[in-house]
C-alpha positions, 0 to 999 in steps of 0.5 A, a space after each residue: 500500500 502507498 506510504 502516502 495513504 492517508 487511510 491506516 489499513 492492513 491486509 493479512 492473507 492466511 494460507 496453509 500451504 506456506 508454513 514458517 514452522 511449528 510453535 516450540 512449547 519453549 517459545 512460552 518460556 519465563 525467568 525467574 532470578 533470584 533478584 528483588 522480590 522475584 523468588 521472596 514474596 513473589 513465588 515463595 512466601 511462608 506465611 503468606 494466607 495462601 501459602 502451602 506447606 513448602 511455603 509456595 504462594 497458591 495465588 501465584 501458581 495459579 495466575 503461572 498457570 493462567 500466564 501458560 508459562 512452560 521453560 522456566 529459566 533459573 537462578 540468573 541472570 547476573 545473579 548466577 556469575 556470583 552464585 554457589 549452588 551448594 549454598 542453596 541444597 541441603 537443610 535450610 538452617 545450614 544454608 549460608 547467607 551471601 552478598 549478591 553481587 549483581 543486585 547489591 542484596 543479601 541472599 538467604 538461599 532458603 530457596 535453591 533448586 530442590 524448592 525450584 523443582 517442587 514448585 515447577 511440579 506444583 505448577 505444571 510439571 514445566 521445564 527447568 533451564 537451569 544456567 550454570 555460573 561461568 563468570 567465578 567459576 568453570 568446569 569443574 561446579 558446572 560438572 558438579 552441579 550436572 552430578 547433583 542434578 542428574 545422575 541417578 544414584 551411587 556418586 557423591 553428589 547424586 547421593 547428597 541430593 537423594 539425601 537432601 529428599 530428591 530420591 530421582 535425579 532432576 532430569 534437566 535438559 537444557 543448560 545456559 552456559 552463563 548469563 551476558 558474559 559479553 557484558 562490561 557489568 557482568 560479574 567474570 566478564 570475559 573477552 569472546 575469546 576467553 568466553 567462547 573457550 571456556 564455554 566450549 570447554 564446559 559443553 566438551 565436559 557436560 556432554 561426556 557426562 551427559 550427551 542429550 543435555 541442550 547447550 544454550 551459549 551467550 550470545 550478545 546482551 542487547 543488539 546495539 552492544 559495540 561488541 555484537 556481530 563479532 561477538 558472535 562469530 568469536 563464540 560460534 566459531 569455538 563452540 558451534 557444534 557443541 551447543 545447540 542455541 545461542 542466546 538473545 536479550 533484549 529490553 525495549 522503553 521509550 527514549 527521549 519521549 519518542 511513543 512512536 518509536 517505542 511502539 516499533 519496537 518489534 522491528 529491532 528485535 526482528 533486525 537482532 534476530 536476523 542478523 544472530 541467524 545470518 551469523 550461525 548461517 555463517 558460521 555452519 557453512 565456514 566450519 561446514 557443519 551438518 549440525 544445527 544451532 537455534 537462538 534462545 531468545 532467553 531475556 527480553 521485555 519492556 524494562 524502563 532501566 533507568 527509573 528509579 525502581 532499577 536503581 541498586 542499593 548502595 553501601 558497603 552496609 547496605 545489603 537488604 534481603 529481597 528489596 522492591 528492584 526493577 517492579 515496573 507498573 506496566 501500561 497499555 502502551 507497554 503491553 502493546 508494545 510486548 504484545 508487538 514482540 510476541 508477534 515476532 517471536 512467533 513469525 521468527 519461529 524458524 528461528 527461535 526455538 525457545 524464549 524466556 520472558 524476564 522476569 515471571 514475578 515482580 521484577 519487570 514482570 506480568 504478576 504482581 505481588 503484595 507482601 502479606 496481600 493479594 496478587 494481581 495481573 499487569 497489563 502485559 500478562 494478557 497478550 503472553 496468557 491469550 497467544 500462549 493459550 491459542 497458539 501452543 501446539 500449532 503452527 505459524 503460517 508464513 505471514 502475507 501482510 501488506 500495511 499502511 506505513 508510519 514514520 519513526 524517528 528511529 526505525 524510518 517507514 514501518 508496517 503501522 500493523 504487524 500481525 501473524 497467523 497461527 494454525 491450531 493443534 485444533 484446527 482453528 486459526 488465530 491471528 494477533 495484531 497490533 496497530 502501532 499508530 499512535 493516533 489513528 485506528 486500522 481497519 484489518 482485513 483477514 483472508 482466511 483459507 477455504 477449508 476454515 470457511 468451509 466448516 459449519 457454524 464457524 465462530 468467530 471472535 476478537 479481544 483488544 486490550 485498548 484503552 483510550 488512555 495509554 498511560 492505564 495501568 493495573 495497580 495495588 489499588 485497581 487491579 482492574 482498570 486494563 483488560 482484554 475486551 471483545 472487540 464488538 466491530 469484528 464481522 465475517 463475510 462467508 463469500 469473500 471468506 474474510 475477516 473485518 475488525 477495527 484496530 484502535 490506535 495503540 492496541 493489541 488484538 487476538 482473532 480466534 477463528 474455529 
């Protein structure tokens, strides 16, 4: 469509015989780090009114449940450059209390991976990723931890975790080969070099004990990092037939007041992942390797970082246990835009094999918590619960979109509606929708296969989390005030086999059709 169209619209054309690939139950995955009040009065809280015996807080588990979170990542983040996972096994009155370098706290190690895995079998039986620490320390606690974790019986340290109440091993498959460690800030942060021998080295180790473990290797910390691309190319060349992913992060927010650049923000985050994939497409065919590695987009969100709730504790006697860090009030823009980033996570499922939003709880996250009180949902848990619920199990059809443009300061001419499409397990069809304009709704237009419209009492529905003022939050006090509502315009004409609905400006939309 011109660029000079004065009319926001978008057309999306659905079509089952082109598919990108199939949805990886992993691209559902959150993070939980031992950082604020993620892990105390966020999941576990003894004492608390909906508390079990093992100090789980039901309120949580049960809105986790809602959220469909499958892989949890586990224990960091930067916490794991410093962390001794001993520390957090074995009698709660015998575990020691340590200085937390990455966020200047205390921590109790009342929670460690036992806790962990109980609490992960409380909600669902999800999948732990479990990330070993490579900034302080190497091969021989990641070896240690890999004992602890999975082998079965009759070792030392296998037998120290059937003795701390866990008779059957762990069983985790997927480990990060430490977090960020491109990083200046990272606790060991280390050159490419260093890092992609020492992590080669590592994986060379875990798979003589364990050869179908799930390497995930650091890749940049952000797209803009002086050091990505190179980075990459460093890392991969070590250790790219020993890893079967390398890692993305990526946190988005408004800079200098530009909404409108913010609200674009998927187009970077499409460009990041581009361009990880064309530096393991590289990689394969210097090293002419057969083997195939995916990206773990294993870190990302909206997070303001430089408000006030991201500032660190200072001073050398300063070290509080589980402080209120990172604990963004998310508003409707903010779930736009993350709504906009699950839509290309989605449409990159060729690529993206697995994803892990930062965080789960508290921190930066889709569930609130109150110490003693109730817990709650922010705006961004409604786009992550509804494409979780309607999109696991399927399959992304390769997008046909053609969109009116917007201008932005930062990313040029861009679609003002993203959208994808998904293919049920069910048969159904889903497809999610943003409309980035920050002042105008679309009119989108859905061409649906003939085989869909050709089903009997076919239902169609569409939800959008809209509000008329985009700064709308959920808070202690109105936990309420943004959800997701039917979206009363959507029709669908049998003849011409399409869908119609209204975009409102700064909205994100789900269309079920089944």
């Amino acid at each position: 469509m011109s660029k000079t169209s004065s009319i926001n619209s978008a057309r999306l054309v659905v079509d089952d015989d082109f598919e990108v690939a199939k949805v990886n139950q992993r691209l559902f995955g959150s993070f939980v780090e031992h950082l604020g009040r993620c892990v105390y009065t966020g999941i576990y809280e003894p004492g608390h009114p909906t508390a079990d015996a093992d100090g789980f807080r039901q309120d949580v588990i049960d809105l986790v449940h809602e959220l469909g979170a499958t892989t949890i990542r586990y224990p960091g983040g930067n916490f794991v450059s410093g962390y001794r996972w001993e520390d957090g096994v074995g009698p709660k009155d015998q575990r020691p209390r340590r200085l937390d370098m990455a966020w200047h706290s205390t921590e109790t190690n009342q929670f460690g991976l036992h806790e962990m895995a109980k609490w992960l079998q409380k909600v669902g039986g999800n999948e732990l990723m479990e990330a070993v620490n490579l900034g302080t320390r190497g091969l021989e606690d990641a070896m240690d931890l890999l004992e602890y974790a999975n082998i079965p019986g009759g070792t030392k340290l296998s037998e120290e975790r059937r003795a701390n109440g866990a008779d059957k091993p762990f069983d985790i498959r997927m480990w990060c080969l430490g977090n960020e460690m491109d990083g200046p800030w990272q606790l060991g942060h280390k050159s490419a070099e260093d890092y992609g021998t020492l992590a080669a080295s590592v994986a060379r180790g875990m798979r003589q004990m364990d050869p179908d473990l799930e390497l995930v290797v650091c890749g940049s910390s952000a797209h803009n990092m002086p050091t990505f691309g190179a980075w990459e190319e460093t890392v991969l060349s070590k250790a790219y037939d020993l890893v079967d992913f390398v890692s993305c992060h990526a946190y988005y927010q408004p800079h200098d007041g530009d909404m409108v650049s913010f609200l674009a923000s998927g187009v970077d985050m499409d460009g990041f992942i581009k361009d990880v994939a064309a530096a393991i497409d590289a990689t394969k065919a210097r090293l002419k390797s057969k083997h195939d590695v995916f990206i773990s987009f294993d870190e990302w969100n909206v997070w303001y970082q430089d408000a006030e709730a991201s500032k660190n504790p200072e001073g050398i006697g300063n070290w509080p246990v589980a402080p209120h860090l990172l604990e963004d009030i998310y508003s409707v823009a903010d779930a736009v835009v993350f709504g906009d980033l699950m839509i290309t996570l989605l449409k990159n499922a060729d690529r993206v094999h697995a994803a892990s939003l930062a965080q789960l709880v508290n921190v930066i996250a889709p569930i609130m918590t109150e110490p003693g009180g109730p817990a709650w949902r922010q705006t961004t848990f409604y786009p992550f619960s509804i494409t979780a619920k309607f999109a696991k199990g399927g399959t992304v059809l390769e997008p046909k979109l053609d969109s009116s443009q917007i201008s932005t300061p930062k990313y040029g001419d861009v679609d003002g509606v993203n959208a994808v499409a998904v293919r049920g397990a069910d048969g159904s069809v889903s497809v999610f929708a943003v409309n980035r304009s920050l002042d105008t709704p679309a009119e989108f237009e859905v061409k649906l296969p003939d085989e869909v419209c050709a089903q009997s009492g076919l239902n169609v529905t569409a939800q959008t989390l809209h509000d008329d003022d985009i700064n709308a939050k959920n808070t202690r006090e109105d936990q309420n005030r943004v959800a997701l509502e039917e979206n009363k315009t959507v029709s669908f004409n049998v003849d011409t086999e399409t869908v119609k609905v209204t975009l409102p400006a700064v909205s994100w939309t789900a269309i079920h059709v089944k």
